[in-house]
C-alpha positions as CSV (number, residue, x, y, z in Angstrom):
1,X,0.0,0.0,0.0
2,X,1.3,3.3,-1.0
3,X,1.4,6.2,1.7
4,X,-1.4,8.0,2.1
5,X,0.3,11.5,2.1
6,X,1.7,10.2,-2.2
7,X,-1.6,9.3,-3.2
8,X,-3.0,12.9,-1.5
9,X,-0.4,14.9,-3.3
10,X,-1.3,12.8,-6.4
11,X,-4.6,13.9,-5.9
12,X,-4.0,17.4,-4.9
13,X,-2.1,17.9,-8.6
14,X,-5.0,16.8,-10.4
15,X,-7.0,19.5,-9.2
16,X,-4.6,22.1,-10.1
17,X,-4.1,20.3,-13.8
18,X,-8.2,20.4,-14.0
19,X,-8.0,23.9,-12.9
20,X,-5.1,25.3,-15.2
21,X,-6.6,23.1,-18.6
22,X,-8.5,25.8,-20.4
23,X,-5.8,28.7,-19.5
24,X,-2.9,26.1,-21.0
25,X,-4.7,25.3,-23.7
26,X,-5.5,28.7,-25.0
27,X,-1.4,30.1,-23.8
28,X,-0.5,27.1,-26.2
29,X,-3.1,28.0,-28.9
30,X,-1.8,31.3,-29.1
31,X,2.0,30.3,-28.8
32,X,2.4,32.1,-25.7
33,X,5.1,29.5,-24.4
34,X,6.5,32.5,-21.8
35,X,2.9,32.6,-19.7
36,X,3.7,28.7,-19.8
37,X,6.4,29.0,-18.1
38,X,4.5,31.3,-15.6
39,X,1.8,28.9,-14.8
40,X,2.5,26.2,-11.7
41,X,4.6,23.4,-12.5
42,X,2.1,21.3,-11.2
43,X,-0.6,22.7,-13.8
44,X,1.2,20.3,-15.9
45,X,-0.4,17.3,-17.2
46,X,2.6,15.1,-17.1
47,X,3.1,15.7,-13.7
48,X,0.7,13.5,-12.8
49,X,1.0,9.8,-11.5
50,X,-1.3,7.3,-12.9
51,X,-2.1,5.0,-9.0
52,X,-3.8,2.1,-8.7
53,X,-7.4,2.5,-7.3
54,X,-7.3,-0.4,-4.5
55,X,-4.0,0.6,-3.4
56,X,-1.9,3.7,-4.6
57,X,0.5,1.7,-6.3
58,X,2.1,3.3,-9.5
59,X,4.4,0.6,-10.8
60,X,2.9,-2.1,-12.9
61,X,-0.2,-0.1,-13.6
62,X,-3.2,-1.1,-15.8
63,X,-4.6,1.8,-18.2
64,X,-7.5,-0.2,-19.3
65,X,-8.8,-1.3,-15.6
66,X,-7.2,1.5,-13.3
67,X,-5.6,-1.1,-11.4
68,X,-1.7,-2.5,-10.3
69,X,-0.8,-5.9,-11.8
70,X,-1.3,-7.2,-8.0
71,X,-5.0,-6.1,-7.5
72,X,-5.9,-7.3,-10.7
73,X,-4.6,-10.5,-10.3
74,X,-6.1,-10.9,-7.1
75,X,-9.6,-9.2,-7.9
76,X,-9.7,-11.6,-11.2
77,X,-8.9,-14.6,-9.2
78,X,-12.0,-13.7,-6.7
79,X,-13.9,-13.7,-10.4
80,X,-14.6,-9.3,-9.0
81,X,-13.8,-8.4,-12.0
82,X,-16.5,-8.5,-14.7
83,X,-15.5,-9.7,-18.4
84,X,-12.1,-11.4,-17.3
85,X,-11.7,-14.8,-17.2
86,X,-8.4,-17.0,-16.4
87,X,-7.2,-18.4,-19.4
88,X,-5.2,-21.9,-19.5
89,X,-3.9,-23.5,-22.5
């Protein structure tokens, strides 16, 4: 489980990205790349961390179901997860 106070500040960013969105995308419309470089580093989309959901995780993160590689496996194999089956061959 990931500390609480990296998953807040993860959180915490993406407010600031959501609130900065419209004013960087009209500063890049227009080319304005100084009043870029004015804004927050953290109004930055790239800043941001993608976590898993269950428990903070970031490494071995899945896009498609917002989950690490461990919760997934372990929410699959509890049949949580609808649409995924275990496959053997």
């Amino acid at each position: 489980m990931a500390r609480k106070a990296w998953i807040e500040r993860n959180k915490k960013k993406a407010k600031v990205v959501a609130r900065y969105a419209e004013l960087r995308a009209q500063l890049k419309k227009d080319k304005d790349y100084e009043g870029l470089s004015m804004l927050p580093r953290n109004a930055s989309p790239c800043r941001l961390v993608n976590r898993c959901e269950v428990t903070g995780r970031r490494r071995g993160f899945l896009r498609r179901f917002n989950l690490s590689r461990i919760a997934f496996r372990e929410l699959a194999s509890h049949g949580m997860l609808p649409g995924v089956t275990k496959s053997s061959w």
